[in-house]
N, C-alpha and C positions, 0 to 999 in steps of 0.2 A: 323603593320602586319608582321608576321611571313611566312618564303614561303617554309620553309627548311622543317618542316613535313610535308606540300604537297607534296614534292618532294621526300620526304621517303616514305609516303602511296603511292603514284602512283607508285615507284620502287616497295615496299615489296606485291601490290598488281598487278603487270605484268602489269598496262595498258600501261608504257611505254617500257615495255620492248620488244614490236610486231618489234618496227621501228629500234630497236638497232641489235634484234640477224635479222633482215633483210639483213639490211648492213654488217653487219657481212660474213653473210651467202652467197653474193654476190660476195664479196672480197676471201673468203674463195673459193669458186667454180672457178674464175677466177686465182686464185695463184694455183689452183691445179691443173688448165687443162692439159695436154699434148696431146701429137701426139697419145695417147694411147686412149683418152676422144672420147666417141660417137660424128660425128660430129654435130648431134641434140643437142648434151649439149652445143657443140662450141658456135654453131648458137642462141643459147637464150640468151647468154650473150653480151652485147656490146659491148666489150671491147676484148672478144676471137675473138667475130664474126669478127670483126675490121680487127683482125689479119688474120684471115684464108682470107678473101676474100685480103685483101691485098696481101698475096701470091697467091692466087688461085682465081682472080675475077669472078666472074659468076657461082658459083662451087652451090651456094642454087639457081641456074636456069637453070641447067643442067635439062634435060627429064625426066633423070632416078634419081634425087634426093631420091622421094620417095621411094625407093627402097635401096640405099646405106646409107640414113643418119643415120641408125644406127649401119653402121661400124666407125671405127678406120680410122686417114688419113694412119696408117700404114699399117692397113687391103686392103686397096682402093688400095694403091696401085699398086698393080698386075694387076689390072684390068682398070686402069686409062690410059691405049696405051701411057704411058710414059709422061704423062703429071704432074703427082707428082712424082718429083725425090729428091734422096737423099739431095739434095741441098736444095730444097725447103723445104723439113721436116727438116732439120739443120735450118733453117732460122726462120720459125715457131716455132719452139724450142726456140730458141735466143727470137725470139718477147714473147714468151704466158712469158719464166722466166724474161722478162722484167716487168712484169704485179705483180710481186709480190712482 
């Protein structure tokens, strides 16, 4: 038995290729994130989300979520009564370029 043209038809015909550009695609949105990234994109990933609530716990159960998750932590913060500070945007920086 032969297994090596199965494994060429299923590459040259995509059906493996759904689970490959996934993970790809996954890693790629997670290495890209910054403090600049909506924080709804943060929050779908595991591994962003990880980080943002690590600096900022409770932050996807804030009231007014619905409302701000599709600004920037940069954007937010004017409007945050001083609870995202430069510090913690530094930090969160340092965490999300760990991730890649």
């Amino acid at each position: 038995m032969k297994f090596a043209p199965l494994a060429a038809l299923l590459l040259l015909t995509g059906t493996a290729a759904p689970a490959l550009a996934d993970a790809h695609t996954e890693a790629t949105e997670a290495a890209a994130a910054t403090i600049n990234t909506p924080i709804e994109k943060l929050m779908a990933d595991d591994a962003t989300k990880a980080v943002v609530l690590a600096n900022l716990p409770g932050i996807d159960e804030h009231p007014a979520y619905g409302q701000f998750k599709g600004m920037s932590l940069v954007e937010l913060k004017p409007w945050s009564q001083g609870l995202i500070t430069d510090e913690i945007l530094e930090k969160i920086t340092a965490d999300l370029a760990a991730l890649a």
